[in-house]
N, C-alpha and C positions, 0 to 999 in steps of 0.2 A: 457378300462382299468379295471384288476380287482380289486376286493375288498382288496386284500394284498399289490398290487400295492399302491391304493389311500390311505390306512391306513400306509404304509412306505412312501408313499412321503411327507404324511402332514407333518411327524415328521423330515422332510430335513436328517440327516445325517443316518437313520436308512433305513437300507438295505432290510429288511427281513420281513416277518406280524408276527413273535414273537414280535423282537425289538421294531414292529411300537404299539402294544398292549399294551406292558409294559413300554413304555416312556408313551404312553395316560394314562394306570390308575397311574401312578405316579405323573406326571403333575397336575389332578386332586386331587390328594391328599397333593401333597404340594400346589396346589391353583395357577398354572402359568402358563402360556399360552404353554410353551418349556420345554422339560428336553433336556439337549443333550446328547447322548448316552452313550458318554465315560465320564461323567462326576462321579465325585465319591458320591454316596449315602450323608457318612458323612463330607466328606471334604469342598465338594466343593457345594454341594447342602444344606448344613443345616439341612440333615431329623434328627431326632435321634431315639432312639430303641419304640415309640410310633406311630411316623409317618410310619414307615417300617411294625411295627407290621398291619398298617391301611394297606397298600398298598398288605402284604403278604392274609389279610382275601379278599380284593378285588378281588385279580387271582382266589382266592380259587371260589369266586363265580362264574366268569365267565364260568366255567365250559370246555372252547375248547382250556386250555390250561396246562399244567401240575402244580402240585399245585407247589408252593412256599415255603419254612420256613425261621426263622430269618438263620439260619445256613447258606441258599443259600445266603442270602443277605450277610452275612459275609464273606462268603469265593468269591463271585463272586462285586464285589462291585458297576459296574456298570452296565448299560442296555446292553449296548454290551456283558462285558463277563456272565451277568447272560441268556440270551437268550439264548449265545452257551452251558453252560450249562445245558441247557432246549431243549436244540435240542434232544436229544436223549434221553429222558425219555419217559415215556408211558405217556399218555394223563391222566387228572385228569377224564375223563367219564370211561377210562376201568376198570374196576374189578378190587376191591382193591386186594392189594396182604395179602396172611394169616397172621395175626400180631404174631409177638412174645410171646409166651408162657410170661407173666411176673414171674419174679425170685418168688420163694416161700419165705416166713418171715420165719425167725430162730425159731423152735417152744421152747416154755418156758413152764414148769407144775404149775400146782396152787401151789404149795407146794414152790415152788420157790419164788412166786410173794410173797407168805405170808411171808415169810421169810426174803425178802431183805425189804418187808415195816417195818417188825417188827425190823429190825436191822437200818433202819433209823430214826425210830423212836425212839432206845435205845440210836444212837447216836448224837438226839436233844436234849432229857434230859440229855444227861452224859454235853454234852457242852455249856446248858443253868445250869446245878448245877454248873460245874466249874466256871463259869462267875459271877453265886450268889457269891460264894465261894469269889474268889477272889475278888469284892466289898466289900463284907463285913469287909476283912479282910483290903484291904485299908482304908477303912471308918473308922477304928478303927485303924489304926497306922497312918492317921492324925488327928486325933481326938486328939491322946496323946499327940498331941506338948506340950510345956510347955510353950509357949506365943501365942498370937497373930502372934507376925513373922514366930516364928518357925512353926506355922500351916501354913498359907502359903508358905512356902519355902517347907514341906513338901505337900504338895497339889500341888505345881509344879514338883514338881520331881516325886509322884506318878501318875500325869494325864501323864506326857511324856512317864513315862516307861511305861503304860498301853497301850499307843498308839505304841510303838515302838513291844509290845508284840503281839499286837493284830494284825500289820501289817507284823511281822515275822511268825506267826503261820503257815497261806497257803503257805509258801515257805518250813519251814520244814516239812509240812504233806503233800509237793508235792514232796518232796526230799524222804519222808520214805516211802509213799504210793503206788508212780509210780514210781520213777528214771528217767530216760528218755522219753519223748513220743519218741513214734515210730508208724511208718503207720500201722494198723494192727485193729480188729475187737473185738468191744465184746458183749457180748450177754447181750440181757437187763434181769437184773433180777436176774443175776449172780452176786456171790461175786464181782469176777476182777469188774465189775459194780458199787457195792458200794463205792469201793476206788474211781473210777472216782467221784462216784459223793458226794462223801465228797472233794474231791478235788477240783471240781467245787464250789462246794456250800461255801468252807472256800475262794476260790480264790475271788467269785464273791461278799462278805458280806466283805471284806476288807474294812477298810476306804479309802486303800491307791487308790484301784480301782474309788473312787469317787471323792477324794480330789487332786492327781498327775494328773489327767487328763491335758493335754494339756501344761504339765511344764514336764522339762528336767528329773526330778525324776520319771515319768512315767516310761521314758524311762530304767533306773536305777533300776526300780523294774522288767519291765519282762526281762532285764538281767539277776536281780538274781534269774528268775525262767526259766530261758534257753532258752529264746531267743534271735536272734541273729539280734541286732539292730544295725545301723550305727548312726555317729555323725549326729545332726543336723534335725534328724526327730522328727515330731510333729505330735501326735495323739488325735484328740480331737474327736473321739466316745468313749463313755463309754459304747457299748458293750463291754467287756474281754475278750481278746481271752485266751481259758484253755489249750488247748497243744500247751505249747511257748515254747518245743524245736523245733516242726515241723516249727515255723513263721521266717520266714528270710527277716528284711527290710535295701533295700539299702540309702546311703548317702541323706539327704536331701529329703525324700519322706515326704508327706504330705496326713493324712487320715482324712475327711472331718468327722463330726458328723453322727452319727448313721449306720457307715459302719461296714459291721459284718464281719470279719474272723476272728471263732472258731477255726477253725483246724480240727472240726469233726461235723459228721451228723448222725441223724438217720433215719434209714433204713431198714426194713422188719424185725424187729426184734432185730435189734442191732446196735451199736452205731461204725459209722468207723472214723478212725482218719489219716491224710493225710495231707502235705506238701503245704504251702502257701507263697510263692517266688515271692517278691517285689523286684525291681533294683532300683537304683540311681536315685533321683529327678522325682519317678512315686507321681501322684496323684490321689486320690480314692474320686469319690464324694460322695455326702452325700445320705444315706440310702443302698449304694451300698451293693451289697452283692459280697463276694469271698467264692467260696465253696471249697473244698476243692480236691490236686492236681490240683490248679491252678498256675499263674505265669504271671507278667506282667515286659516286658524287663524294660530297663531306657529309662527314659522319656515319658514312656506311660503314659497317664491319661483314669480312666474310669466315664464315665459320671453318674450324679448323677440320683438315683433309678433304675441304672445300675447294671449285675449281670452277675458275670464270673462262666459257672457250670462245674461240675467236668470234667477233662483234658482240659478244655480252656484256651487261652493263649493271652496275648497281649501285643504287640512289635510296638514301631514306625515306619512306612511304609517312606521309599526312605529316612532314618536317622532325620527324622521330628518327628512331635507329632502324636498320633496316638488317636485321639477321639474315642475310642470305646464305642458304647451302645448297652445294651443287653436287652434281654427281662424282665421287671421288674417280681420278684418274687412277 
């Protein structure tokens, strides 16, 4: 008998000495005496994107079999079909192939960098004077009440409008600043640059960002900053997402604490901004990350410290749930 022979027959329903390989070092990494071949990674086996990531560095070692990525493990799900796709690759001992030139960073000049610091910086003091400004100026017209009551009655109406001011501001300096997000690129360091990030920075120091968390008014404020949210979902990360016209969440989804989709990333120089497309009753675990042009159908859920990277996509497999886990960021 040979060697491909005895290492397929141990594993019973595996045909072939890829199969019989990659059912053993799985087996050993979920800790079980059997995988069966057609069974599913996450469905049906329990692994999630930490056990897979274990199993993908194992092939990588063995060296007499082509390497692995989480990628393979997602597009091919079981040992069966990940083997046939591993039939025809080149072995991990031949000669890597020549890697990719990596893309070059947007180049920026000093004069630039000096520039956009000095103008964020003009625009910390302009909006830490207004803010003196406007304390002082309440402080002194509730001061003037003419009784005891009338200072309190006054001291509530100025603490409300102060908050309702302070929670309006990033909506209208993301209305006058940007208008709409759109998918599209900017260069760090550049004006278009500053607006972003005066728009971030008023979006993210809102009170409203910290106090609506995980209440129906959450929902209510990235409406009216253009996003497109359905009834009934609950978001309790207080990450912010800052281009929420790009965010579209369907009916009833539910985003665990500390899951991030921004809308945008930066990147070799510049900052891109891109479309984040949630369906009906998905759920986002906690710490997940969604980067950006991603998209999860209904019903999908993504496991927690889980991470969908740009053009990924998850959809419930045979109209079920679809546990997806990714490589943690």
């Amino acid at each position: 008998m040979s060697a491909a022979t005895a290492i397929a027959g141990r594993w019973g329903a595996a045909t072939t000495r890829t199969e019989g390989i990659l059912a053993e070092v799985l087996a050993g990494v979920l800790r079980v005496e059997c995988v069966p071949v057609d069974s599913d990674f996450f469905a049906e086996l329990g692994a999630d994107s930490l056990l897979m990531a274990h199993f993908c560095a194992r092939v990588r070692k063995r060296g007499d079999l082509p390497s692995v990525s989480m990628k393979d493990v997602y597009a091919y799900p079981t040992i069966r079909s990940l083997a046939a796709a591993l039939a025809d690759v080149t072995p991990a001992s031949a000669p890597p192939a020549v890697p990719r030139a990596t893309e070059a960073p947007t180049p920026t000049s000093t004069r630039e960098y000096l520039v956009c610091g000095a103008v964020q910086a003009l625009c910390l003091l302009a909006y830490s004077y207004a803010a003196v400004v406007a304390i002082a100026t309440g402080y002194g017209w509730v001061s003037a009440g003419s009784s005891a009551v009338g200072i309190c009655l006054r001291l509530i109406v100025g603490s409300s409008s102060a908050f309702l001011v302070v929670c309006a501001v990033p909506i209208a300096a993301k209305w006058l600043l940007i208008g709409r997000w759109k998918p599209h690129q900017i260069r760090l360091w550049s004006l278009v640059y500053v607006r972003f990030w005066i728009a971030k920075t008023l979006l993210r120091s809102s009170p409203a960002a910290r106090l609506f968390i995980g209440t129906p008014l959450y929902s209510l404020y990235l409406r009216a900053l253009g996003a497109k949210i359905g009834p009934g979902v609950v978001i309790l990360s207080r990450r912010v997402p800052v281009c929420t016209d790009l965010l579209t969440i369907g009916a009833g989804t539910v985003i665990r604490k500390e899951a991030i989709f921004n809308g945008y990333r930066a990147q070799c120089g510049r900052i891109e901004t891109g479309p984040v497309r949630l369906g009906r009753d998905v759920l986002v675990g906690e710490r997940s990350v969604l980067d950006i042009n991603t998209s999860m159908g209904d019903g999908a859920q993504l496991g927690h410290a889980s991470a969908l990277h740009s053009g990924q996509a998850c959809r419930p497999a045979n109209g079920g749930t679809d546990v997806r886990h990714s490589a943690p960021t």
